[in-house]
C-alpha positions in Angstrom: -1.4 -1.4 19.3 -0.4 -2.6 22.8 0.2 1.1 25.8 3.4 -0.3 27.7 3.0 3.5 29.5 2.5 6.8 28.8 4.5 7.3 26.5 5.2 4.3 24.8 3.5 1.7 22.8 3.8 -1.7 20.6 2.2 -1.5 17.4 2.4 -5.0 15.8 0.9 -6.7 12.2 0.8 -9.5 10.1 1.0 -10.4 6.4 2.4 -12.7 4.2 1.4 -14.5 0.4 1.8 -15.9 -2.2 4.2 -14.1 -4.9 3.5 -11.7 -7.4 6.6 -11.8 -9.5 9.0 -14.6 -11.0 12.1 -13.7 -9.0 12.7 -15.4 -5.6 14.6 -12.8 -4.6 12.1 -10.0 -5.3 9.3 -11.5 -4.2 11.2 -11.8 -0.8 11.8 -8.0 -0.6 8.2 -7.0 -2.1 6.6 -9.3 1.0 8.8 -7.8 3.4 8.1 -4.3 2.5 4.3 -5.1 2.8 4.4 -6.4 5.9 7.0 -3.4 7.2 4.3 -0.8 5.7 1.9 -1.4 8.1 3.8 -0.1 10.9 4.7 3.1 8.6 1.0 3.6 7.9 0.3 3.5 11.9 2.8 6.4 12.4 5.4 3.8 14.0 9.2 2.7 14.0 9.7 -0.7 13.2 11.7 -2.7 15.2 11.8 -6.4 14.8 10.2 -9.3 12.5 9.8 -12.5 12.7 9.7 -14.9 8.9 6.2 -16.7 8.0 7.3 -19.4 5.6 5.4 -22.0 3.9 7.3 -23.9 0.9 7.0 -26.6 -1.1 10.3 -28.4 0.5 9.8 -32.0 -1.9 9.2 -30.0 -5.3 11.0 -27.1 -5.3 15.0 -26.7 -4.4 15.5 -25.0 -1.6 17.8 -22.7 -3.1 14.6 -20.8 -4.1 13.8 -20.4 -0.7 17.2 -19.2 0.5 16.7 -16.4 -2.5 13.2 -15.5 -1.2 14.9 -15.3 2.9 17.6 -13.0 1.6 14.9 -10.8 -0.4 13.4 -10.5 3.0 16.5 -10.0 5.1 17.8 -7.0 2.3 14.8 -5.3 2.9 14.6 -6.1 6.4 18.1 -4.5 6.9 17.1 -1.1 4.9 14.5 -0.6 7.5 16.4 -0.9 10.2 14.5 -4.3 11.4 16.0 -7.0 13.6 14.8 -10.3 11.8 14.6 -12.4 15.7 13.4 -15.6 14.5 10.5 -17.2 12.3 8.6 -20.1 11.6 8.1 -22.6 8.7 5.9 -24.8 7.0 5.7 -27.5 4.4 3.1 -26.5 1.8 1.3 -27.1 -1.7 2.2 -23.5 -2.4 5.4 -20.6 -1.5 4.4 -18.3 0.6 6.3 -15.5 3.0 6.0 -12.6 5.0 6.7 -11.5 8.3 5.3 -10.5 11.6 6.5 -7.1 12.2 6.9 -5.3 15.9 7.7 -1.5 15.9 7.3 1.3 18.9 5.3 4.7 18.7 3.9 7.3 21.1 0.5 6.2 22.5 -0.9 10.1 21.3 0.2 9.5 18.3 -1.1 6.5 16.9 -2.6 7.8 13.6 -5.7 5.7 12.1 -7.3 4.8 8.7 -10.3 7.0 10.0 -10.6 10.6 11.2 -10.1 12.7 7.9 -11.7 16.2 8.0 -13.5 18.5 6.0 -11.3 20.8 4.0 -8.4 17.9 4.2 -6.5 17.3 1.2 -5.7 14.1 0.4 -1.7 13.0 -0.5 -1.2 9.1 -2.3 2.7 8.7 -2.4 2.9 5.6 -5.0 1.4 5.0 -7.9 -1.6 2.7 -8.7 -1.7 -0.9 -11.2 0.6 -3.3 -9.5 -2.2 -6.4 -9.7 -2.9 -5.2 -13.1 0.5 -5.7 -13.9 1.0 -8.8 -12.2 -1.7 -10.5 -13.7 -0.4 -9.6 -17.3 3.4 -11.3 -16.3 1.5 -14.5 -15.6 0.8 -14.4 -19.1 4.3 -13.1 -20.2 2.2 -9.7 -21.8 3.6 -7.0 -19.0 6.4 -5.3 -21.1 10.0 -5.0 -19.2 9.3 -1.3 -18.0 6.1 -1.7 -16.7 7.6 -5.0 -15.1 10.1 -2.7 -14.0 8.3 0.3 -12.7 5.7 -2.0 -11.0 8.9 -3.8 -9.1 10.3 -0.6 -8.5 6.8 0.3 -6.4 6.7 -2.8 -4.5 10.0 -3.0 -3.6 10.4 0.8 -1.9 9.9 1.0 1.9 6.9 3.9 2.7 9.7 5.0 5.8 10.6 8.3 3.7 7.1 8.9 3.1 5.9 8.4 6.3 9.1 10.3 7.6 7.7 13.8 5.3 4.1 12.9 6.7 4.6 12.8 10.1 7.2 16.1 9.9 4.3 18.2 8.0 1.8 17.4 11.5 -1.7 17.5 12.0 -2.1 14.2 10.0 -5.6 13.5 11.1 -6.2 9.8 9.0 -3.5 7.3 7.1 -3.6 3.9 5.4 -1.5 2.3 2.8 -2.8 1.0 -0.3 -2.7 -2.5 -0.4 -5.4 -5.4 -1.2 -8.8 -3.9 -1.1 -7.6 -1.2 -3.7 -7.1 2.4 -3.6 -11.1 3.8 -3.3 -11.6 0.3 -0.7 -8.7 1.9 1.6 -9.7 5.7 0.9 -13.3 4.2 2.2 -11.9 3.2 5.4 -10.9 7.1 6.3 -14.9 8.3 6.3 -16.2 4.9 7.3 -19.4 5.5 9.6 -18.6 9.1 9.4 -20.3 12.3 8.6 -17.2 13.1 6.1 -17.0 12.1 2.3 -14.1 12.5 0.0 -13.8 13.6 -3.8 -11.2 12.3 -6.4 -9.7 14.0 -9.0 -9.0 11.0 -11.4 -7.0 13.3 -13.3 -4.6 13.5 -10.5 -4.0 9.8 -9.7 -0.6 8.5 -10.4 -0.8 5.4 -12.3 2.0 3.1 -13.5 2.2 4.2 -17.7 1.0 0.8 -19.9 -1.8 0.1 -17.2 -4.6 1.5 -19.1 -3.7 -0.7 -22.3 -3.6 -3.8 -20.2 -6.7 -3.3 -18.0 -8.4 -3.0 -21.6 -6.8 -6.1 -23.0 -8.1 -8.1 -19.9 -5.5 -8.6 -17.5 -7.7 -7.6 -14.3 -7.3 -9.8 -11.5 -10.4 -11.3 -9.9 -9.6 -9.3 -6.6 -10.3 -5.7 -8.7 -13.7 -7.7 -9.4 -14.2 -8.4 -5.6 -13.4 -5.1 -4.6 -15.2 -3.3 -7.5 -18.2 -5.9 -6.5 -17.8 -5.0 -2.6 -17.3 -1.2 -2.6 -19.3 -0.3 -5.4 -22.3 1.0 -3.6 -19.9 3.7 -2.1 -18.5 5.5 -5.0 -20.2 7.9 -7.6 -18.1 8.4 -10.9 -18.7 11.3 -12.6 -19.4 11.4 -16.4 -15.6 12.8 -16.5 -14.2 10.0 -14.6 -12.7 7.1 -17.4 -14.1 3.9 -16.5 -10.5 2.4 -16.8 -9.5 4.5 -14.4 -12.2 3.5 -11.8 -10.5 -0.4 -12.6 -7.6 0.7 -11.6 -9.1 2.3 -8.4 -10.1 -0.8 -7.5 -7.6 -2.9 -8.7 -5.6 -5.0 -5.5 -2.1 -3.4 -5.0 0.7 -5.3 -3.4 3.2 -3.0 -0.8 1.1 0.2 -2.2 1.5 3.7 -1.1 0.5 6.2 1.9 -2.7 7.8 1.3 -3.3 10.2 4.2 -5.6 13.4 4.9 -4.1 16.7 6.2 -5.1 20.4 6.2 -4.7 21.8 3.1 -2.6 24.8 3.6 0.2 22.2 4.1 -0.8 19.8 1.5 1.6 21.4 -1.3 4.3 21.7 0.4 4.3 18.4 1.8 4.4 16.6 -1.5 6.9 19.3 -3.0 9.0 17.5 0.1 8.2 14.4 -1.0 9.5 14.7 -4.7 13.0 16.7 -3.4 13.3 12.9 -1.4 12.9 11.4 -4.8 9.0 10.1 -4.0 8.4 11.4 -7.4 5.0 10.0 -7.4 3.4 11.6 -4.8 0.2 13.9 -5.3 -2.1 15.3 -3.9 -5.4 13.4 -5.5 -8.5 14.9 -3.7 -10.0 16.1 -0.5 -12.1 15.7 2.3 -16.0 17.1 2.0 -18.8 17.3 4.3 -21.2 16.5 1.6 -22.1 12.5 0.8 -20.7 11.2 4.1 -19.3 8.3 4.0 -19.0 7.8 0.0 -16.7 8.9 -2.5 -17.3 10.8 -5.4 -14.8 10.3 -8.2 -14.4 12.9 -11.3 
């Protein structure tokens, strides 16, 4: 975030990689909707993007990379972005994503830290995209979950974040992206006197995951994360250990998952399903017991 004055402000990210699904055209918009998210998860507007480009220009046509460009531009355009430019690269490897620029408030800049006792806790997408990512590399992922997965990836967080920011007093957010859901939902009590509890029950999760998580399509990122965060989290007898995977697997252009007081917890999400977020739940809340940590039942 960059203050221009009192009451304006630049909030500004990065992110691009290498893609997660078959279809030029698809990856383009899933990239472009990560990289947009960010400013949604800050509170922000976005406003402009530049393209991050690397491609393969001497083994692949380039007809692939116009596919992946428009992917990014139709998503671009839903936002409301400007795309002002770009820059490219001859690689090994495709990769794309943008450098995004949006505007917000400087008091109202909200963070991935700062949840409350007493909070409840609202994730607005469902979890399992790497699972199901990893299974298409081996042609296992069945069309629907294919579908449902792209479905995730491919929706913009600005209706979410519109609800969220309309219900007030949103006192932490982050979207769910590459360290997992419980590696984001850490960074909301990090160095903190405040820990949260999951209901497992509660978390939505993209139907088929369980299956392939137990046929051994895990990505080695849900290992990393699992590896890295581990230390953190207490699972509960009652807590499935496939769902604690999936709570660590990496998700690509995930969901909000924000803390707010509970008496307006319910009928924020209630919001959120009218606007056809049908995923959205409220999975948990904010304690004053094991700061820092997160038990999971």
């Amino acid at each position: 975030m960059y203050k221009i004055s009192d009451n304006l402000a630049l909030v500004q990210t990065v992110d691009f990689f290498t893609p997660t699904v078959d279809d030029p055209f698809i990856f383009g918009q899933i990239a472009a909707v990560n990289a947009i998210n960010d400013i949604y998860a800050m509170g922000g507007q976005p406003l402009s993007a530049m393209n991050i480009v690397c491609f393969p220009i001497k083994t692949m046509d380039k007809s692939v990379l116009k596919e992946v460009l428009a992917g990014g531009l139709d998503k671009m355009r839903e936002a409301g972005v400007l795309l002002v430019g770009g820059h490219s690269v001859e690689d090994r490897e495709i990769k794309y994503g943008l450098a995004v620029t949006g505007t917000i408030h400087p008091d109202r800049v909200l963070f991935n830290r700062g949840a409350r006792p007493g909070d409840k806790l609202i994730l607005t997408k469902p979890l399992g995209t790497g699972i199901i990512s990893t299974a298409l590399k081996s042609g296992t992922a069945g069309k629907a979950q294919l579908d449902r997965a792209t479905k995730a990836m491919t929706t913009l967080n600005n209706k979410a974040a519109e609800i969220m920011l309309a219900a007030g007093d949103i006192h932490s957010c982050t979207d769910i992206t590459g360290f997992g859901f419980l590696g984001h939902a850490l960074e909301t009590v990090a160095a903190s006197d405040v820990g949260l509890h999951i209901d497992s029950s509660s978390l939505p999760v993209i139907e088929g995951v369980r299956e392939l998580a137990g046929a051994g399509y895990v990505p080695g990122g849900l290992y990393r994360n699992r590896s890295h965060f581990i230390d953190r989290i207490e699972k509960a007898a009652s807590c499935p250990e496939w769902v604690l995977d999936v709570c660590f697997d990496p998700q690509t252009a995930g969901g909000l998952f924000f803390s707010l007081p509970a008496p307006k917890a319910q009928a924020t999400v209630e919001a959120m399903h009218k606007a056809g977020i049908s995923d959205a739940a409220v999975v948990g809340e904010a304690v004053s017991g094991h700061p820092g940590k997160i038990l999971i039942t």
